[in-house]
C-alpha positions in Angstrom: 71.3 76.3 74.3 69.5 73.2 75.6 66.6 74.5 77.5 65.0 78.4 77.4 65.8 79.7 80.7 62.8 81.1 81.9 61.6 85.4 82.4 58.9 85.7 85.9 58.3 89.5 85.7 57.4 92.2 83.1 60.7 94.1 84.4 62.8 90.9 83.4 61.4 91.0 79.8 62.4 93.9 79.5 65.6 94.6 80.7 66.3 91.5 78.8 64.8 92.8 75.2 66.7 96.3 76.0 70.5 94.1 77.1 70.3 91.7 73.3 70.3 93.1 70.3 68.8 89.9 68.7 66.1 88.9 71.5 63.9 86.1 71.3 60.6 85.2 73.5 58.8 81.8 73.7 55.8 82.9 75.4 53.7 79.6 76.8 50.6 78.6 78.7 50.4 76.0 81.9 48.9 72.9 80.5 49.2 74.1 77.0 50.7 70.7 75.0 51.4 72.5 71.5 53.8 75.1 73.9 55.6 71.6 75.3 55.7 69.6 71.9 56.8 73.0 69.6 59.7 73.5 72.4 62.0 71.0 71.8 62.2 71.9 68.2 62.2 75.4 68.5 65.4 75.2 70.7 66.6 72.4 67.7 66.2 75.7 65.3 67.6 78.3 67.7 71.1 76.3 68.3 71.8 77.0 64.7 71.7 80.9 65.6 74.1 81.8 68.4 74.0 84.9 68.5 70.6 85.2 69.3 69.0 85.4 72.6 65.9 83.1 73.8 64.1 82.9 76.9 61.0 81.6 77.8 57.6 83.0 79.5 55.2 81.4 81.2 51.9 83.7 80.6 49.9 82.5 82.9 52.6 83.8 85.8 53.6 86.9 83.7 50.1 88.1 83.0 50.9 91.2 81.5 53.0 89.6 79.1 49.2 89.7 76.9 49.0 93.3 77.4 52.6 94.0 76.4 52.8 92.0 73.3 49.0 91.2 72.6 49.5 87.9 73.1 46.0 86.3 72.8 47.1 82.8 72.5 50.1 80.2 73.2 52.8 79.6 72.2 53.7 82.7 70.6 57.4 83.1 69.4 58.7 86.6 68.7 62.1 88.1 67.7 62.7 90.8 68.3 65.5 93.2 67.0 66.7 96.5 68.6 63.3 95.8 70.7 61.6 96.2 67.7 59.2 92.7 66.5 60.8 91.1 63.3 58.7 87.8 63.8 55.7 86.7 65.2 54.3 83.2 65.2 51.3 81.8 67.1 49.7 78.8 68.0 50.5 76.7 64.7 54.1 76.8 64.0 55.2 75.5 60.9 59.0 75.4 61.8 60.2 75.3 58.2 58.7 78.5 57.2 59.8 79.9 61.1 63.6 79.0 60.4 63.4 80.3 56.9 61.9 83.7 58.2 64.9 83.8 61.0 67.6 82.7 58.6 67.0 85.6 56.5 66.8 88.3 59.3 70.1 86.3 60.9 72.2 86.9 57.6 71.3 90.6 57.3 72.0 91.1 60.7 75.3 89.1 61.4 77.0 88.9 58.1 
């Protein structure tokens, strides 16, 4: 995966959570620098984890997105498993902890 392709609609996320088992969300704000500098390295993280799903939201298009998730901030990463949350991160990432918390879910799931 090089780049999150990106979700517009409410309907999108979810038919998308509902079609992968192991779903993840990037959920970001317009003009929002810690969602543009985390990116990069989140997708660095994900590569390691094929068989897991990412797309991206912009939450200033998808306004519900807050509502559905109660997403109060950006970015917010979630997995989700069987539509069910497994991880939540906000605002300050720290990636080593994030890809510790995923590798454990990943080896449950898949081995």
């Amino acid at each position: 995966m090089n780049n999150f392709q990106e979700l517009s609609s409410i309907e999108e996320i979810e038919h998308f959570i509902q079609d992968n088992l192991l779903a993840f969300l990037y959920i970001t704000q317009p003009n929002c620098s810690v969602c543009h500098g985390l990116e990069p390295q989140i997708t660095s993280i994900l590569n390691k984890y094929p068989q897991i799903q990412a797309r991206k939201i912009n939450a200033g298009t998808v306004t519900e997105i807050a509502g559905r998730f109660s997403v109060f901030t950006a970015p917010v990463l979630l997995l989700l498993i069987d539509g069910k949350e497994y991880i939540r991160e906000a605002r300050i990432v720290q990636t080593d902890l994030f890809e510790e918390k995923l590798s454990r879910i990943y080896k449950n799931m898949v081995d």
